[in-house]
N, CA, C and O atoms as CSV, one atom per row, in Angstrom:
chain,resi,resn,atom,element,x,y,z
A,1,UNK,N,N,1.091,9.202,24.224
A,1,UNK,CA,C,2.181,8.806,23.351
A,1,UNK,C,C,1.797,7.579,22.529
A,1,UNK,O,O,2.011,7.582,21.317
A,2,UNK,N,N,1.375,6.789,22.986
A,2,UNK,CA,C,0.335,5.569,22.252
A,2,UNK,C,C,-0.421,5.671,21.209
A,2,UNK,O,O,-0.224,5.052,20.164
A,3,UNK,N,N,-1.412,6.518,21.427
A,3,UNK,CA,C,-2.017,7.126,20.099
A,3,UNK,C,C,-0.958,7.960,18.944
A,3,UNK,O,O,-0.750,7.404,17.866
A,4,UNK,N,N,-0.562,8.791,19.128
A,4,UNK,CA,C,0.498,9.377,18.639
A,4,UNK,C,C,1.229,8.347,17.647
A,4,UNK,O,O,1.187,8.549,16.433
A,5,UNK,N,N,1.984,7.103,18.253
A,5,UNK,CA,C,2.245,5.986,17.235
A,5,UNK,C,C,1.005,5.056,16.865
A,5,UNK,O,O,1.091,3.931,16.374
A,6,UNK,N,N,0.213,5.518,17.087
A,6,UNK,CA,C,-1.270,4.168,16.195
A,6,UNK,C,C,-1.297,5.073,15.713
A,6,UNK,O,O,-0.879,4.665,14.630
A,7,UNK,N,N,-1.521,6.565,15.493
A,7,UNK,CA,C,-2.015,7.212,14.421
A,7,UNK,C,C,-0.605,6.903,13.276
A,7,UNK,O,O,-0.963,6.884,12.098
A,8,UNK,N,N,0.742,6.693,13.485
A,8,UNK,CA,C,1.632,7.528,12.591
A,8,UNK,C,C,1.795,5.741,11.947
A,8,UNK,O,O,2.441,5.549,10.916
A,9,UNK,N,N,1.159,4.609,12.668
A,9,UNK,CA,C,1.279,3.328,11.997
A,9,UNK,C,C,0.130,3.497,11.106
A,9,UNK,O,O,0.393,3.229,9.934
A,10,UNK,N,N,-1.095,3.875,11.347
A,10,UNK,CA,C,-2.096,3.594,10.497
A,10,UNK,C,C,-1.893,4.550,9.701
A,10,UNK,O,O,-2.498,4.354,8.647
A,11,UNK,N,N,-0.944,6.115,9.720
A,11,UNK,CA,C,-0.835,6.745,8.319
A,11,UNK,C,C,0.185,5.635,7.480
A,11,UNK,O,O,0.217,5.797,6.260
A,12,UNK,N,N,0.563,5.130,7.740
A,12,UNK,CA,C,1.847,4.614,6.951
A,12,UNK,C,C,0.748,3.673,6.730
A,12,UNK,O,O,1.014,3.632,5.529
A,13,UNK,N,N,-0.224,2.903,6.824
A,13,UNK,CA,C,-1.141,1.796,6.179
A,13,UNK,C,C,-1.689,2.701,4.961
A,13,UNK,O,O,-1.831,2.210,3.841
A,14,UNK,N,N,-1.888,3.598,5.147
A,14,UNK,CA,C,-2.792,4.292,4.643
A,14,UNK,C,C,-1.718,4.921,3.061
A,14,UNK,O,O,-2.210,4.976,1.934
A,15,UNK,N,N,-0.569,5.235,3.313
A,15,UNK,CA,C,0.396,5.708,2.534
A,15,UNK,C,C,0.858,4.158,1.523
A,15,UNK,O,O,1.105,4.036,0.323
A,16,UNK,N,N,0.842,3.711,2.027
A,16,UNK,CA,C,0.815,2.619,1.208
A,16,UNK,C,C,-0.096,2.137,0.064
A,16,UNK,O,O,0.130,1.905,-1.124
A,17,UNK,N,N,-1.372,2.055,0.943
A,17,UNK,CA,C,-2.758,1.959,0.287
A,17,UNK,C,C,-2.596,3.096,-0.959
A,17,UNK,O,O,-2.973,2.777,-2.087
A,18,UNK,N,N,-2.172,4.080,-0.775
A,18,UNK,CA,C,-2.242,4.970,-2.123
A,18,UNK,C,C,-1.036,4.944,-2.741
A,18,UNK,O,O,-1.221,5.656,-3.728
A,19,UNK,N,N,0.271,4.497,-2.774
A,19,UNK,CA,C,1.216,3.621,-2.945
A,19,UNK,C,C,0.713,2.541,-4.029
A,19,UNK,O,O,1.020,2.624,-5.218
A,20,UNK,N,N,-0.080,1.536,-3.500
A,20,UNK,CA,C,-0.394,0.471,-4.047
A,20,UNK,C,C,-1.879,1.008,-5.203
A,20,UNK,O,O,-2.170,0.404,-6.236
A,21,UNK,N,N,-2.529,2.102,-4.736
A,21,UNK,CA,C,-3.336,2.516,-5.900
A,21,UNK,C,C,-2.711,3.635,-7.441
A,21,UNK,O,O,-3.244,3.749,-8.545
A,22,UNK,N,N,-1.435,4.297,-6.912
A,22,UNK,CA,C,-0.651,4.316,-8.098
A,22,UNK,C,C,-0.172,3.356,-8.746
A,22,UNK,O,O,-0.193,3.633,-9.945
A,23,UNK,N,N,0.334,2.165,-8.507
A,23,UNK,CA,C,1.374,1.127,-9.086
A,23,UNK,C,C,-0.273,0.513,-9.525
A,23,UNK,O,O,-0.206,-0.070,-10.607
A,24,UNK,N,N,-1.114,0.515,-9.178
A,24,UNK,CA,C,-2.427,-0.335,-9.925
A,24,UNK,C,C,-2.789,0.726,-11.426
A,24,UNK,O,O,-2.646,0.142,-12.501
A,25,UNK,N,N,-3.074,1.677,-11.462
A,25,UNK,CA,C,-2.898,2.721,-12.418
A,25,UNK,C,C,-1.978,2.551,-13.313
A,25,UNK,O,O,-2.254,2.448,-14.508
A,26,UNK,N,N,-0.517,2.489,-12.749
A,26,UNK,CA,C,0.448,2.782,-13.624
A,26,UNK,C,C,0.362,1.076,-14.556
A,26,UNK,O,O,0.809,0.865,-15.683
A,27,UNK,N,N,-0.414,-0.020,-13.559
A,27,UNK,CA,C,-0.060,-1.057,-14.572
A,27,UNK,C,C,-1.352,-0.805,-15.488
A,27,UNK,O,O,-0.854,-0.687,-16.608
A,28,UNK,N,N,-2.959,-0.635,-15.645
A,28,UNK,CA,C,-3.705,-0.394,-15.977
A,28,UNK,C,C,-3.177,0.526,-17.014
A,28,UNK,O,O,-3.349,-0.036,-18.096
A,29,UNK,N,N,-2.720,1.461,-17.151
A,29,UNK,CA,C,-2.425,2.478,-18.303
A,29,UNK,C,C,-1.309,1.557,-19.381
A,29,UNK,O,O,-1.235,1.703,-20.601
A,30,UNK,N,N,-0.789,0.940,-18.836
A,30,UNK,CA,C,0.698,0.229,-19.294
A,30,UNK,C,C,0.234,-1.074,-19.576
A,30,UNK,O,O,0.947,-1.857,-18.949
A,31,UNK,N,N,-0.625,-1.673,-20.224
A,31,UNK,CA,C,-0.571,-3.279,-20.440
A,31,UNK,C,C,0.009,-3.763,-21.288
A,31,UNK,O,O,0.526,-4.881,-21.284
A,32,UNK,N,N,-0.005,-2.634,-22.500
A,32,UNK,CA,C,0.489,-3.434,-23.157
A,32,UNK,C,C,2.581,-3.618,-23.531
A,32,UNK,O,O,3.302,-4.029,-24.440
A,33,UNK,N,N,2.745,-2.950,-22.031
A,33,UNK,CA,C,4.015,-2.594,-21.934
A,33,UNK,C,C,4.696,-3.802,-21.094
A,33,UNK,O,O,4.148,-3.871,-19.993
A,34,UNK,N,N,5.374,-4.451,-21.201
A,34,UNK,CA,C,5.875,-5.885,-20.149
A,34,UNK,C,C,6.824,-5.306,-19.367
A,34,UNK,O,O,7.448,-6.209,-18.809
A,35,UNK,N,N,7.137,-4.485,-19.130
A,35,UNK,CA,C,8.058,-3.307,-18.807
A,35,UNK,C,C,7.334,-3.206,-16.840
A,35,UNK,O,O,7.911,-3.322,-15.759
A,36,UNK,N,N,6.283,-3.017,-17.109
A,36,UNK,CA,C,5.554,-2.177,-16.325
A,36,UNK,C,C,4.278,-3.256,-15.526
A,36,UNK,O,O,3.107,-2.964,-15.280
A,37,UNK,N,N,4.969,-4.475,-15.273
A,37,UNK,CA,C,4.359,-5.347,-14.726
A,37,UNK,C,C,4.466,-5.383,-12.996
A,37,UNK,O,O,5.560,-5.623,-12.486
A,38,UNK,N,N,3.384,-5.156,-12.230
A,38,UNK,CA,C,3.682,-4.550,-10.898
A,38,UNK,C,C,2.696,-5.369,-10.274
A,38,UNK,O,O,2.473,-5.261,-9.069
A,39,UNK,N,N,1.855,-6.490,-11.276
A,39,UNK,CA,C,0.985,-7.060,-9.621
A,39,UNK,C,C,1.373,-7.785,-8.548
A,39,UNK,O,O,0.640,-8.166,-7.634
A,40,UNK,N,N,3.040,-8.053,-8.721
A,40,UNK,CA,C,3.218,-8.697,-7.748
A,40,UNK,C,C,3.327,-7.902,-6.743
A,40,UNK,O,O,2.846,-8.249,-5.664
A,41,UNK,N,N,3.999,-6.634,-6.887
A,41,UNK,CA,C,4.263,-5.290,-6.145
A,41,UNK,C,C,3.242,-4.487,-5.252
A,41,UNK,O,O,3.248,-3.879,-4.182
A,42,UNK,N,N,2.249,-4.849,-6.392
A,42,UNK,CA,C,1.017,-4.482,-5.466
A,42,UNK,C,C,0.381,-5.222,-4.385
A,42,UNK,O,O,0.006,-4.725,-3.323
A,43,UNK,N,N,0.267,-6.674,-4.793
A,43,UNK,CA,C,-0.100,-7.312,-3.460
A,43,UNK,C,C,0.931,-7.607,-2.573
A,43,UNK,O,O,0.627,-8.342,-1.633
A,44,UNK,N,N,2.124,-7.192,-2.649
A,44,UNK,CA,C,2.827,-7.228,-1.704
A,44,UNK,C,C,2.704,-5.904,-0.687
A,44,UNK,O,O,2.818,-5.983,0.536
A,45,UNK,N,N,2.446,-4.655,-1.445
A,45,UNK,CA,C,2.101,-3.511,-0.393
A,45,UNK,C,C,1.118,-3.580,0.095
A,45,UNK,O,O,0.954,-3.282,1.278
A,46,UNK,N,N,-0.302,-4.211,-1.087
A,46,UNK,CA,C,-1.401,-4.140,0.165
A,46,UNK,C,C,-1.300,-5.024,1.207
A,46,UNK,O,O,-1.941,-4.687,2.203
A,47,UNK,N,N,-0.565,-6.265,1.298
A,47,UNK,CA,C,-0.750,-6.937,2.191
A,47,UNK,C,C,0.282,-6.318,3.386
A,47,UNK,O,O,-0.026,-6.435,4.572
A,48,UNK,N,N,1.281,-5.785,3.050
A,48,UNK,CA,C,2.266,-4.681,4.102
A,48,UNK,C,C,1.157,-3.599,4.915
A,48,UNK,O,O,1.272,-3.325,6.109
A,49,UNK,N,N,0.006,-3.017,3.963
A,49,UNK,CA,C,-0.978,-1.878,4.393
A,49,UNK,C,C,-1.723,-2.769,5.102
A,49,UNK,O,O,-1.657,-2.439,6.286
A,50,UNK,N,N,-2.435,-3.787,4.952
A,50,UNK,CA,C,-2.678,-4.603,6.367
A,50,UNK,C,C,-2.226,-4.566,7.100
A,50,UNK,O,O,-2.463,-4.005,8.170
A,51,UNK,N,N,-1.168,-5.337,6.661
A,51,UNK,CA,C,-0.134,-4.856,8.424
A,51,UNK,C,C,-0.461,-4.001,9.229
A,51,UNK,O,O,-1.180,-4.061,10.227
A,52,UNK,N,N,0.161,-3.088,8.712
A,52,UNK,CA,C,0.096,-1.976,9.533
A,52,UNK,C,C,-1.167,-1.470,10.403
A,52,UNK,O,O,-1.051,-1.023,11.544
A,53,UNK,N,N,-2.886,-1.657,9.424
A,53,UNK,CA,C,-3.759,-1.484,10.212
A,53,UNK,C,C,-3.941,-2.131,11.099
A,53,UNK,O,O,-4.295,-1.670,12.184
A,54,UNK,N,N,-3.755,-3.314,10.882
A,54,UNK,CA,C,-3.813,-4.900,12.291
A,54,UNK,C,C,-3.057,-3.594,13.208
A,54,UNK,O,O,-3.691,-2.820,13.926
A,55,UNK,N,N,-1.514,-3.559,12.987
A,55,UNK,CA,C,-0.930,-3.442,13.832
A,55,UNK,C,C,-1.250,-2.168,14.801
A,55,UNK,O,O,-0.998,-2.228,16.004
A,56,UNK,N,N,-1.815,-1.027,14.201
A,56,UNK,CA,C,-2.179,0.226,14.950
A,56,UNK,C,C,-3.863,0.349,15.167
A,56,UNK,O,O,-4.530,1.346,15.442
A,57,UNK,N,N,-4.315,-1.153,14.918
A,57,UNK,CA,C,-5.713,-1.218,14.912
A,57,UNK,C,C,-5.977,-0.847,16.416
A,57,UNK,O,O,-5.124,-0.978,17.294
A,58,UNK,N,N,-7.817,-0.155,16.714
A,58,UNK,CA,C,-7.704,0.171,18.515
A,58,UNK,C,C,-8.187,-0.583,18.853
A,58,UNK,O,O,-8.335,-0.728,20.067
């Protein structure tokens, strides 16, 4: 049962991580849009996708 939740914490690190590589895209395509300003957004998920690996790390 242990593994079972380290695996379903480190998918959710991982869901994030590609989470945070759309919103990097979407600002990259969009610069010159002020609309579409997300780096704060992003280092706030990757540092959440840390989390999570710390947390379901073995």
């Amino acid at each position: 049962m242990a593994q079972v939740t380290q695996k379903l914490i480190q998918c959710t690190g991982v869901s994030l991580l590609i989470l945070a590589a759309l919103y990097l895209g979407e600002l990259l395509f969009n610069l010159e849009n002020p609309h579409f300003n997300y780096a704060d957004v992003i280092e706030l998920i990757v540092k959440s996708a840390m989390f999570f690996f710390l947390l379901g790390g073995d």
